[in-house]
PDB file of N, H, CA, C and O in Angstrom:
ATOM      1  N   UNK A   1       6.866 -64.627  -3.649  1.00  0.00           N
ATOM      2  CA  UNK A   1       8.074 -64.137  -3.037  1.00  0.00           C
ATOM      3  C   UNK A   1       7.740 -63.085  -1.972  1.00  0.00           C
ATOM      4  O   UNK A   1       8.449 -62.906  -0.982  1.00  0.00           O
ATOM      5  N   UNK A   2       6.705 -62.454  -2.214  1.00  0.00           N
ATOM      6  H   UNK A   2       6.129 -62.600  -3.018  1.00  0.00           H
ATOM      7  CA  UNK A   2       6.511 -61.554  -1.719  1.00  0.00           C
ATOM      8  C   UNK A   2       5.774 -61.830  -0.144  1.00  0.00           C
ATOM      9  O   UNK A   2       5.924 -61.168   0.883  1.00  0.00           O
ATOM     10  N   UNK A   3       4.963 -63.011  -0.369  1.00  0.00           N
ATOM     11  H   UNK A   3       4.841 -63.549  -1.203  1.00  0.00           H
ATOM     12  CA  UNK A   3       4.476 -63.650   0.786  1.00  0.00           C
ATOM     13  C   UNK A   3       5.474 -64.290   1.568  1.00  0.00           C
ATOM     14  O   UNK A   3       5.374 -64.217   2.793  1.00  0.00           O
ATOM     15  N   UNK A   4       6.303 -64.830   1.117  1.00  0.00           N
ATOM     16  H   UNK A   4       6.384 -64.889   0.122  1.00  0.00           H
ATOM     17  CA  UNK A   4       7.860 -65.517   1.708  1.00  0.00           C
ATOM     18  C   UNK A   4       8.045 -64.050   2.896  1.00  0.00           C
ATOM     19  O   UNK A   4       7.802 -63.916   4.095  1.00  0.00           O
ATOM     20  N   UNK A   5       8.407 -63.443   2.188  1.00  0.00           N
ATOM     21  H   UNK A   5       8.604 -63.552   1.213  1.00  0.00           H
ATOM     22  CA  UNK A   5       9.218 -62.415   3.041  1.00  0.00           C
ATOM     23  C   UNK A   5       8.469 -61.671   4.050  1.00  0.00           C
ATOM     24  O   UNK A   5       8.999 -61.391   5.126  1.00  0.00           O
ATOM     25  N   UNK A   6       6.982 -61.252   3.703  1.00  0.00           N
ATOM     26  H   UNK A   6       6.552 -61.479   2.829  1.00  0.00           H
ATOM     27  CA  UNK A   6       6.526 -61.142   5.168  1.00  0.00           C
ATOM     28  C   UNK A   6       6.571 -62.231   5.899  1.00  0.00           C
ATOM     29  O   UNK A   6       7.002 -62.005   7.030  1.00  0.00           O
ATOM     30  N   UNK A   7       6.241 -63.530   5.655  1.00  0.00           N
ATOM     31  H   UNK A   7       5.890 -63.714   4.737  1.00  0.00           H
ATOM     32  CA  UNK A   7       6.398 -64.619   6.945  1.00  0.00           C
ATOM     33  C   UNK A   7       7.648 -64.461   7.407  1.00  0.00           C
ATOM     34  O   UNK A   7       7.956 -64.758   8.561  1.00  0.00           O
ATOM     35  N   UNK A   8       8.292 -64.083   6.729  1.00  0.00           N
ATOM     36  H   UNK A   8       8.042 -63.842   5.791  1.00  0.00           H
ATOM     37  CA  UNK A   8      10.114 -64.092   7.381  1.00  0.00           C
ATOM     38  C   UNK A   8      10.052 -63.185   8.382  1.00  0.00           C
ATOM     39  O   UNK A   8      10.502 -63.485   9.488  1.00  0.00           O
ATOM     40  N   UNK A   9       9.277 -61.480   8.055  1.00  0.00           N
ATOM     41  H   UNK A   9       8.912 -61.237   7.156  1.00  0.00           H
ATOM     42  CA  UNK A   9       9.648 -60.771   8.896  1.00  0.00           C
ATOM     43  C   UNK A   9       9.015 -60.853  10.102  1.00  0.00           C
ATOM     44  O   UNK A   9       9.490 -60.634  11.216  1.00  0.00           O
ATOM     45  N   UNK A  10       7.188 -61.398   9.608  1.00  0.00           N
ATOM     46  H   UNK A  10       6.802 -61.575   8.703  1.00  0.00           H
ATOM     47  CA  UNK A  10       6.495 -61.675  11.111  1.00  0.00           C
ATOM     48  C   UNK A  10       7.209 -62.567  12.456  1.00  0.00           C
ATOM     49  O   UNK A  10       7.236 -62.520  13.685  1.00  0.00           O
ATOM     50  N   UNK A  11       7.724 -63.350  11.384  1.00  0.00           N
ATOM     51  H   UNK A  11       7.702 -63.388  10.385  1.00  0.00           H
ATOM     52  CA  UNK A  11       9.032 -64.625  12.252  1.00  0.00           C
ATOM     53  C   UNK A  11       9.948 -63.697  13.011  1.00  0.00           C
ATOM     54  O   UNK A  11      10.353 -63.917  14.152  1.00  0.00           O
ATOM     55  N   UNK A  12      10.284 -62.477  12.163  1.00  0.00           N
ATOM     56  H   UNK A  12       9.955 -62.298  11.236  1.00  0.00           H
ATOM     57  CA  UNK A  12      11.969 -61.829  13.040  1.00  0.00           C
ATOM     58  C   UNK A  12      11.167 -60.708  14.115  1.00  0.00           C
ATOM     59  O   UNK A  12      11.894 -60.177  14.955  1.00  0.00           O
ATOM     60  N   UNK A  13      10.029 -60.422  14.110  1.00  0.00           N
ATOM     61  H   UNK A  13       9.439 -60.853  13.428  1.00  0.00           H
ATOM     62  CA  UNK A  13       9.465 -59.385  14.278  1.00  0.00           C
ATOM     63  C   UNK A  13      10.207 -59.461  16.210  1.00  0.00           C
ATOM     64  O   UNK A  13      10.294 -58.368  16.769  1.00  0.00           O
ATOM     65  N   UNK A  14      10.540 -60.398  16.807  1.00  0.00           N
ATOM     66  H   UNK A  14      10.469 -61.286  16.352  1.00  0.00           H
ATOM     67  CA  UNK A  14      10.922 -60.105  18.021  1.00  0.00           C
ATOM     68  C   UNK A  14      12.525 -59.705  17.926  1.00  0.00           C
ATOM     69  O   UNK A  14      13.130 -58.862  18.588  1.00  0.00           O
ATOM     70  N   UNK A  15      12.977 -60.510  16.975  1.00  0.00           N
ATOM     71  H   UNK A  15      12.486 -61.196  16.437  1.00  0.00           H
ATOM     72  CA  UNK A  15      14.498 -60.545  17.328  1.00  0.00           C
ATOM     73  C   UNK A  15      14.777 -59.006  16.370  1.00  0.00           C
ATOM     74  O   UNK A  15      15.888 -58.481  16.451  1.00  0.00           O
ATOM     75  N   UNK A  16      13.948 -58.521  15.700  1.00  0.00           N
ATOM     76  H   UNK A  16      13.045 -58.946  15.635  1.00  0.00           H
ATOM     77  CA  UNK A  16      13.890 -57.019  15.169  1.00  0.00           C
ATOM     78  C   UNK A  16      13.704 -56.093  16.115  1.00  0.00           C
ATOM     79  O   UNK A  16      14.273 -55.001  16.100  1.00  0.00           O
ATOM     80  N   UNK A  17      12.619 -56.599  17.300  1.00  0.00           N
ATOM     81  H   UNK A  17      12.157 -57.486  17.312  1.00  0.00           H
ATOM     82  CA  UNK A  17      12.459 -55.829  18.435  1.00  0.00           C
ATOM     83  C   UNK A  17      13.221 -55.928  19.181  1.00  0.00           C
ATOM     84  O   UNK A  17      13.205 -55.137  20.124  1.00  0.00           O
ATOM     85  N   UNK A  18      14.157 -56.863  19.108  1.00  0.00           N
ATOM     86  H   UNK A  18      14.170 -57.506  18.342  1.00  0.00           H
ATOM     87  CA  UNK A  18      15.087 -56.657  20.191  1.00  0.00           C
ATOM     88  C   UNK A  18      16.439 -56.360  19.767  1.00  0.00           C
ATOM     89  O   UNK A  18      17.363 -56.530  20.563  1.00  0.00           O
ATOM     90  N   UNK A  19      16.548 -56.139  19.162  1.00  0.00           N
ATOM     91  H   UNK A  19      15.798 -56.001  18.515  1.00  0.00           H
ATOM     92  CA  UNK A  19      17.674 -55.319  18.199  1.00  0.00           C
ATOM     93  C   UNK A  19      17.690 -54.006  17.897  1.00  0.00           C
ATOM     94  O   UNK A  19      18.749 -53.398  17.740  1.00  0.00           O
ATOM     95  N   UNK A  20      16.075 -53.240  17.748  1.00  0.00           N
ATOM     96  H   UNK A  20      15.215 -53.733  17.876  1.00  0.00           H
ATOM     97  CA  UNK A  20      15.802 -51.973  17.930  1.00  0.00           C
ATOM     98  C   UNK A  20      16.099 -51.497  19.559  1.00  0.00           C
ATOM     99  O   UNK A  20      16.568 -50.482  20.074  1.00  0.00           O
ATOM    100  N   UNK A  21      15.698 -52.470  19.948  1.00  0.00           N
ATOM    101  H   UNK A  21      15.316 -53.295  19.530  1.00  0.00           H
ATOM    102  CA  UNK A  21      15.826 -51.776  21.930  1.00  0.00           C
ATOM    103  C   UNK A  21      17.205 -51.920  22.130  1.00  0.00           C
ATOM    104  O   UNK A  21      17.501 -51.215  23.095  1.00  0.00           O
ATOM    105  N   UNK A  22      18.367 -52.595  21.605  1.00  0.00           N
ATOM    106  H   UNK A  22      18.127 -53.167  20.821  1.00  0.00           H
ATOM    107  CA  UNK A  22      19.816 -52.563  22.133  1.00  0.00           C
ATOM    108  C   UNK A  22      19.990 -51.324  21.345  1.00  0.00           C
ATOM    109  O   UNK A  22      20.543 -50.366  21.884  1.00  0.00           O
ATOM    110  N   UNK A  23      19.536 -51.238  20.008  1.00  0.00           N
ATOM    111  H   UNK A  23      19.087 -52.017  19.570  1.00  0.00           H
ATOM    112  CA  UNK A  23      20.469 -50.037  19.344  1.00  0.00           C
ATOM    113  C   UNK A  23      19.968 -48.798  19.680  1.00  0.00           C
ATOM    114  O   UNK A  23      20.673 -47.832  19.391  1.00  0.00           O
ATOM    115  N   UNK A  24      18.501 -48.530  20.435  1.00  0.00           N
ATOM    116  H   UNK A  24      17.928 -49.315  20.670  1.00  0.00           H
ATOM    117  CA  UNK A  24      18.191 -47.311  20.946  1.00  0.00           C
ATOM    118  C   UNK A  24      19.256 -46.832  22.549  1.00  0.00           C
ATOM    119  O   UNK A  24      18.977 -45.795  23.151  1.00  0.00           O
ATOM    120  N   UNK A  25      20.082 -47.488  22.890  1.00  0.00           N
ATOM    121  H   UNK A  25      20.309 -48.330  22.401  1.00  0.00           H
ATOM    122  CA  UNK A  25      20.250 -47.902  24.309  1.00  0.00           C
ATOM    123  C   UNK A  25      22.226 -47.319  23.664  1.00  0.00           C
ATOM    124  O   UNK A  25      22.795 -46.533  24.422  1.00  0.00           O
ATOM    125  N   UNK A  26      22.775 -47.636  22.755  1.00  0.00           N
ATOM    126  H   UNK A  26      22.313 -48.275  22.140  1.00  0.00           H
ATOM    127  CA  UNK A  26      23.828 -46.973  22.264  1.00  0.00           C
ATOM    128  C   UNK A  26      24.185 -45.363  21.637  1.00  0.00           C
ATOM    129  O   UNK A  26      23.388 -44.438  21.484  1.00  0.00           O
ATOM    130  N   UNK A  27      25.272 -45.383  21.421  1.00  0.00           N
ATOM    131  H   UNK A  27      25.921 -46.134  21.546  1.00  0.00           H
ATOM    132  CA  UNK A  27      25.124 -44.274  20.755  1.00  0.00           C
ATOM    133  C   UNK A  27      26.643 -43.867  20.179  1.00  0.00           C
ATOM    134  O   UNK A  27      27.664 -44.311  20.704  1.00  0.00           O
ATOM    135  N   UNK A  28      26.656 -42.969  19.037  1.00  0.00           N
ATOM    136  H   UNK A  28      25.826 -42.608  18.610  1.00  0.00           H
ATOM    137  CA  UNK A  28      28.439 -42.612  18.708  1.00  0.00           C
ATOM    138  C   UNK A  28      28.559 -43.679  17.639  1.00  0.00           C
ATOM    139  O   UNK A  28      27.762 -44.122  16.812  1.00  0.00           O
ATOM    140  N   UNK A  29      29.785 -43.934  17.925  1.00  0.00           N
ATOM    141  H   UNK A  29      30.433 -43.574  18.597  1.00  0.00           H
ATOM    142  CA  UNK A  29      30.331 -45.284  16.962  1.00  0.00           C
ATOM    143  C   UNK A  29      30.014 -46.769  16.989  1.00  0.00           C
ATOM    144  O   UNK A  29      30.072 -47.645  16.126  1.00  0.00           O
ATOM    145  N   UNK A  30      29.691 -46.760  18.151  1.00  0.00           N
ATOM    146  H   UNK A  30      29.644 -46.048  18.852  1.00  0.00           H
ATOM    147  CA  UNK A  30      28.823 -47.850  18.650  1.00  0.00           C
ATOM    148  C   UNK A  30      27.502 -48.193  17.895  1.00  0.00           C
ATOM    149  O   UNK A  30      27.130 -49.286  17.468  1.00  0.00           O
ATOM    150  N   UNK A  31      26.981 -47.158  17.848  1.00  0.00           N
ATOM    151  H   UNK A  31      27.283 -46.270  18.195  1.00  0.00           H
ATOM    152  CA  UNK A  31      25.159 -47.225  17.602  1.00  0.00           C
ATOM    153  C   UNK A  31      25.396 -47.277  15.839  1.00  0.00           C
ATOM    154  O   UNK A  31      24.701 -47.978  15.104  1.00  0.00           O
ATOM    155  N   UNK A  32      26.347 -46.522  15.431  1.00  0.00           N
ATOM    156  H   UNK A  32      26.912 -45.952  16.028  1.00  0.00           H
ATOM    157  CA  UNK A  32      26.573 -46.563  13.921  1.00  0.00           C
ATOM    158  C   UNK A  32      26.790 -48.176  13.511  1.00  0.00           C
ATOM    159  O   UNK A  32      26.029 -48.820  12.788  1.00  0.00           O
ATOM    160  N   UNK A  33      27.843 -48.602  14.059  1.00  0.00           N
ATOM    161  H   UNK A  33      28.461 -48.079  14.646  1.00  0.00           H
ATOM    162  CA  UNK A  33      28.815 -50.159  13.751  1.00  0.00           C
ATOM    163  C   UNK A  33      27.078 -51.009  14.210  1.00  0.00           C
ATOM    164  O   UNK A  33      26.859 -51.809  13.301  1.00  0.00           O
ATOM    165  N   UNK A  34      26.250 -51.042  14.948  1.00  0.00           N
ATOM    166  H   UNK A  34      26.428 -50.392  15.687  1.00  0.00           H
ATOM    167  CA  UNK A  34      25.182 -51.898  15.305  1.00  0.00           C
ATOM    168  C   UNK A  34      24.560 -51.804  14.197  1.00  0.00           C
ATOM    169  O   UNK A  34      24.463 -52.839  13.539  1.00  0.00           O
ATOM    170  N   UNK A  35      23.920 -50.469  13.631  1.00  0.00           N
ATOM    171  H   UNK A  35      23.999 -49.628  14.166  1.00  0.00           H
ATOM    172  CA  UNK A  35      23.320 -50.120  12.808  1.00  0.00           C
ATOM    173  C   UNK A  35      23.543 -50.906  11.832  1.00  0.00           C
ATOM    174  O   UNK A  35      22.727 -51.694  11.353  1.00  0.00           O
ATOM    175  N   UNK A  36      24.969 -50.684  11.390  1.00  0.00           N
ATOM    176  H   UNK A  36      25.632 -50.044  11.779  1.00  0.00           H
ATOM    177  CA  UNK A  36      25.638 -50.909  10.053  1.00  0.00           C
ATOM    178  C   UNK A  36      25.630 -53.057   9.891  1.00  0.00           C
ATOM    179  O   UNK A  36      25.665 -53.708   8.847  1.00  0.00           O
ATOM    180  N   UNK A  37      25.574 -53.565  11.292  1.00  0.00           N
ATOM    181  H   UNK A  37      25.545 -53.036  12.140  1.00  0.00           H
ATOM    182  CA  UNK A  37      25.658 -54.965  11.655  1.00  0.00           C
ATOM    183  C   UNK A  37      23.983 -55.792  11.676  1.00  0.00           C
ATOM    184  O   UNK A  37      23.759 -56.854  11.095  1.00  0.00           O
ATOM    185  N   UNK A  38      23.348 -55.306  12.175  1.00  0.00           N
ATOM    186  H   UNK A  38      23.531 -54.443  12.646  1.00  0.00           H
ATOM    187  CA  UNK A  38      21.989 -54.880  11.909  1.00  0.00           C
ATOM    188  C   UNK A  38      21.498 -55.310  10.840  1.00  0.00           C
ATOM    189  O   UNK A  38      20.965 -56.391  10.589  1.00  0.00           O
ATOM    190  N   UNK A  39      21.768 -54.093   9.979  1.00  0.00           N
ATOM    191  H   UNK A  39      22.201 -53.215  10.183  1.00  0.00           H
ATOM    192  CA  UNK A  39      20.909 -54.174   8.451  1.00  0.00           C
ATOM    193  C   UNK A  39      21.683 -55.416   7.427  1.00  0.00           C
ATOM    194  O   UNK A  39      21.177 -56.056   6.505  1.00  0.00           O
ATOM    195  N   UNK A  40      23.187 -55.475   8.019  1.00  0.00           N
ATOM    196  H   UNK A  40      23.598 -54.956   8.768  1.00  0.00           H
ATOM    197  CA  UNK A  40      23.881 -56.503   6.804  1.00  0.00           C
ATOM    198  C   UNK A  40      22.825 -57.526   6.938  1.00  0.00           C
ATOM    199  O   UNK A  40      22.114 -57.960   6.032  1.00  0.00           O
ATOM    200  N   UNK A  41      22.810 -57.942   8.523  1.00  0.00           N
ATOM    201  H   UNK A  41      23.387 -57.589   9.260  1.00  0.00           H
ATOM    202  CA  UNK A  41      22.807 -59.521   9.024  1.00  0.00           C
ATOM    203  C   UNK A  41      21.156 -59.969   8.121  1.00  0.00           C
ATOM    204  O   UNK A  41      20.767 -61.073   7.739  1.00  0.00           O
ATOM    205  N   UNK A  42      20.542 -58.707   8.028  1.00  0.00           N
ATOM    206  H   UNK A  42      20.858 -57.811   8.338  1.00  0.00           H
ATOM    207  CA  UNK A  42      18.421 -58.590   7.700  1.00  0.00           C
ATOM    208  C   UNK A  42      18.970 -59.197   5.924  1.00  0.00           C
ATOM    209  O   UNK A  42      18.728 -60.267   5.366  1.00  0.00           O
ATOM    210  N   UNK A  43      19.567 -58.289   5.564  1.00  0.00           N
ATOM    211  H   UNK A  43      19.763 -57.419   6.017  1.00  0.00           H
ATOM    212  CA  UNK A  43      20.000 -57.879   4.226  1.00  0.00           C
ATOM    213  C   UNK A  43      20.556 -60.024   3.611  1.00  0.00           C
ATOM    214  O   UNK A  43      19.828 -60.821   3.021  1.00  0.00           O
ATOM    215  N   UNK A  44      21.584 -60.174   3.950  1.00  0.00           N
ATOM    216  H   UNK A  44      22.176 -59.526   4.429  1.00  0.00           H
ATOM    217  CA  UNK A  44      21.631 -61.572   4.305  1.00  0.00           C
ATOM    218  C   UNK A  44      20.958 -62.888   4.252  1.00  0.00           C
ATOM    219  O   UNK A  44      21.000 -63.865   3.503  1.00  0.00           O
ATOM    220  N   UNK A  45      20.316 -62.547   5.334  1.00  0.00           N
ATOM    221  H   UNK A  45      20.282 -61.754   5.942  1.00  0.00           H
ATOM    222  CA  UNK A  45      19.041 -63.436   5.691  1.00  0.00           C
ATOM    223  C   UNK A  45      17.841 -63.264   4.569  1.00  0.00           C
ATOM    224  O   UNK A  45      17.300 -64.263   4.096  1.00  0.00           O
ATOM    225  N   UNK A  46      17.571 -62.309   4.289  1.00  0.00           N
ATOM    226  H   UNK A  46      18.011 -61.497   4.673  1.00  0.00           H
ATOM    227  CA  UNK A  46      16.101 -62.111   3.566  1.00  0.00           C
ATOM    228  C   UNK A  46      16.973 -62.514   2.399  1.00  0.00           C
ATOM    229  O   UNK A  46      16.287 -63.338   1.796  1.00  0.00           O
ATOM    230  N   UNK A  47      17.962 -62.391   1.849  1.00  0.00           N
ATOM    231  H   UNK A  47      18.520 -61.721   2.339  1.00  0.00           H
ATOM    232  CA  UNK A  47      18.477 -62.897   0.420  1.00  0.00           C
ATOM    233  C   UNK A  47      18.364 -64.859   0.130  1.00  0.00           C
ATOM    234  O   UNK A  47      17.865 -65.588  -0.728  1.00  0.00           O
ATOM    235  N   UNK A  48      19.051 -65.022   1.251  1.00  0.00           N
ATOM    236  H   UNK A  48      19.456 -64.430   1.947  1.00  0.00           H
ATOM    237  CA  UNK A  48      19.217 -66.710   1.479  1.00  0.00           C
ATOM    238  C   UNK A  48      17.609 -66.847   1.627  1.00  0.00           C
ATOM    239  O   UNK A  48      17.402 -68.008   1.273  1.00  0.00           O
ATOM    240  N   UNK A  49      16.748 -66.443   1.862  1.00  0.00           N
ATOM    241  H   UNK A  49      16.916 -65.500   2.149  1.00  0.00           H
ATOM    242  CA  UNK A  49      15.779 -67.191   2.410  1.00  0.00           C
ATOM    243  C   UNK A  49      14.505 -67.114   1.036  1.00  0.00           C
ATOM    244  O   UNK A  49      13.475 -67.753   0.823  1.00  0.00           O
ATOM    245  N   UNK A  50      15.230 -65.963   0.289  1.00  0.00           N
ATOM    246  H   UNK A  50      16.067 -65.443   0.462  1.00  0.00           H
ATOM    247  CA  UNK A  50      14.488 -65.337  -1.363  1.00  0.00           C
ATOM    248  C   UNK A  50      15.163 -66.801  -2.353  1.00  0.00           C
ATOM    249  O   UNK A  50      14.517 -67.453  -3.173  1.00  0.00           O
ATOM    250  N   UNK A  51      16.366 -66.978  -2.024  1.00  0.00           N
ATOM    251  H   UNK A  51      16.891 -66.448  -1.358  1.00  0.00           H
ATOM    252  CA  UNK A  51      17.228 -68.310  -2.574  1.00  0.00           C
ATOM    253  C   UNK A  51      16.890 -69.508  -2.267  1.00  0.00           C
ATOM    254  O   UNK A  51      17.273 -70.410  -3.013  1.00  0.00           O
ATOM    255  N   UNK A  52      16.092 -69.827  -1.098  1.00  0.00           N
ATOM    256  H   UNK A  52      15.782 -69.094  -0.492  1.00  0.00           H
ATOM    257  CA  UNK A  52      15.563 -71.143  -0.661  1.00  0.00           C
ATOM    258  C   UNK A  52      14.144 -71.123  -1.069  1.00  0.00           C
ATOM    259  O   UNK A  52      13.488 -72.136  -0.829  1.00  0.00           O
ATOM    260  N   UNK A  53      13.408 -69.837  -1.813  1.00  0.00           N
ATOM    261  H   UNK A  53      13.941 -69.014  -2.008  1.00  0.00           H
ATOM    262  CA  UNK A  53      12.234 -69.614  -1.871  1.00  0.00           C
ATOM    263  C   UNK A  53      12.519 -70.460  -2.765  1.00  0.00           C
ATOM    264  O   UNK A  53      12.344 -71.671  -2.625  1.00  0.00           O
ATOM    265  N   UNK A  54      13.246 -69.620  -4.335  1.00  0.00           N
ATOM    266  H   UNK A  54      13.388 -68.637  -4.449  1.00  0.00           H
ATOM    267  CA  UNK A  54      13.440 -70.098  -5.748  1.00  0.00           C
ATOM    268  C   UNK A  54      13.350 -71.530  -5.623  1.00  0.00           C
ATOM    269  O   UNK A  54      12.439 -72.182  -6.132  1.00  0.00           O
ATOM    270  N   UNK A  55      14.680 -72.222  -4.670  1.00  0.00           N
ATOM    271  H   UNK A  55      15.420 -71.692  -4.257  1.00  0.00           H
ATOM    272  CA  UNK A  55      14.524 -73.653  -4.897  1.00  0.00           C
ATOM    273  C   UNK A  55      13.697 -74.545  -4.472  1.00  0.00           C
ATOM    274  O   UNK A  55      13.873 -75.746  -4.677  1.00  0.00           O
ATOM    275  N   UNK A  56      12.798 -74.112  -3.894  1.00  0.00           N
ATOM    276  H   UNK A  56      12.655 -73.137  -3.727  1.00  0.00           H
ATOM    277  CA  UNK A  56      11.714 -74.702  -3.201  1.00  0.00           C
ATOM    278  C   UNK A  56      10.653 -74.618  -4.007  1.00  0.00           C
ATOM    279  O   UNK A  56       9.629 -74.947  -3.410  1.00  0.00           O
ATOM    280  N   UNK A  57      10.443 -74.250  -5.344  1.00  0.00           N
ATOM    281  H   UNK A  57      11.276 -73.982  -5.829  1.00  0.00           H
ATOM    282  CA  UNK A  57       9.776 -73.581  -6.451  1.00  0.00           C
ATOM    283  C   UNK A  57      10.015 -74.255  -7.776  1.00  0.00           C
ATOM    284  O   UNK A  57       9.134 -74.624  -8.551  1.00  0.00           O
ATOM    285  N   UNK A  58      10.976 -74.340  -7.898  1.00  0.00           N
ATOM    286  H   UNK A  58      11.692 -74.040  -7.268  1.00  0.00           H
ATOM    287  CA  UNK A  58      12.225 -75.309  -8.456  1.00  0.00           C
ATOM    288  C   UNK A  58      12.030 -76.812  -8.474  1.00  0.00           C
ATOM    289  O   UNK A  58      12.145 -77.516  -9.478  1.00  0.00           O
ATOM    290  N   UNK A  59      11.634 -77.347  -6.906  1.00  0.00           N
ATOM    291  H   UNK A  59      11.540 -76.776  -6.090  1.00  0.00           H
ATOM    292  CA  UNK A  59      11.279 -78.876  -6.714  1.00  0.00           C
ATOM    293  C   UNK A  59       9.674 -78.918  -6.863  1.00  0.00           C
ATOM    294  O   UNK A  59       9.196 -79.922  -7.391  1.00  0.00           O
ATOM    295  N   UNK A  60       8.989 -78.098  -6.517  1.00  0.00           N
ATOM    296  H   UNK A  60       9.377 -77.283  -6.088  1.00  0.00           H
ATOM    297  CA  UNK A  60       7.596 -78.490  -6.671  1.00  0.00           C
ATOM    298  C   UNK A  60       7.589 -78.348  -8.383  1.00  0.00           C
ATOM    299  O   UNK A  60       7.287 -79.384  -8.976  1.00  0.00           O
ATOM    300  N   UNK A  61       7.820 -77.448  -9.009  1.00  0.00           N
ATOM    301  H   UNK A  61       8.066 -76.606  -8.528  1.00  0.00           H
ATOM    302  CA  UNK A  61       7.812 -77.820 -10.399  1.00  0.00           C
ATOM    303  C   UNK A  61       8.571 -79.158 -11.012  1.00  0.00           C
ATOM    304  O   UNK A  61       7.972 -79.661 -11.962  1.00  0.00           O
ATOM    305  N   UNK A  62       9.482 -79.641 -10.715  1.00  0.00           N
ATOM    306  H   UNK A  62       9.969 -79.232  -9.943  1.00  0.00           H
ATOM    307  CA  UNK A  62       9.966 -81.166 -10.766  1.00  0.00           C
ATOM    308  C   UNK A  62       9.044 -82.210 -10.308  1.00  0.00           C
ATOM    309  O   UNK A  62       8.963 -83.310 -10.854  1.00  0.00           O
ATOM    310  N   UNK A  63       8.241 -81.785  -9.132  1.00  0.00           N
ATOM    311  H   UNK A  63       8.307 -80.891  -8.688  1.00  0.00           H
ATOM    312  CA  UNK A  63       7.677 -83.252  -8.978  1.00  0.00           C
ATOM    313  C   UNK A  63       6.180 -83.363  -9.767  1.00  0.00           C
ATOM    314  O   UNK A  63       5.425 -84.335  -9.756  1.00  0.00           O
ATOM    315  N   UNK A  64       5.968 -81.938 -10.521  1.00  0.00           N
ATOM    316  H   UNK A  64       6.582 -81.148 -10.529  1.00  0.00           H
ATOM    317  CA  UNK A  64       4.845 -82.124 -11.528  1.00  0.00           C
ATOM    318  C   UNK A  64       4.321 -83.097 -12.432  1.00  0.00           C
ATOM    319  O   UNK A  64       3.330 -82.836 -13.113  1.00  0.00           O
TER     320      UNK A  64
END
């Protein structure tokens, strides 16, 4: 699982970088609401993708 999720992040590592450079570039309520949009969308993604791990884990033990 743990290997899952760094490949995930090496994968986001641009669209992380480019999400850090819009939200350095805001500020106020703005930079908060990005922030706050930001971490859901990571938060989200790394869950579904911990959920496709399981079942992908799931079928290789089935086709044993």
């Amino acid at each position: 699982m743990v290997r899952k999720t760094a490949e995930l992040l090496k994968d986001l590592s641009w669209t992380l970088g480019g999400t850090g450079l819009v939200l350095i570039t805001l500020s106020g309520k703005t930079l908060r609401w990005g922030i706050y949009i930001s971490v859901a969308a990571l938060v989200v993604h790394l869950i579904c993708a911990v959920i496709a791990g399981f079942e992908e884990g799931k079928d290789d033990d089935k086709n044993k």
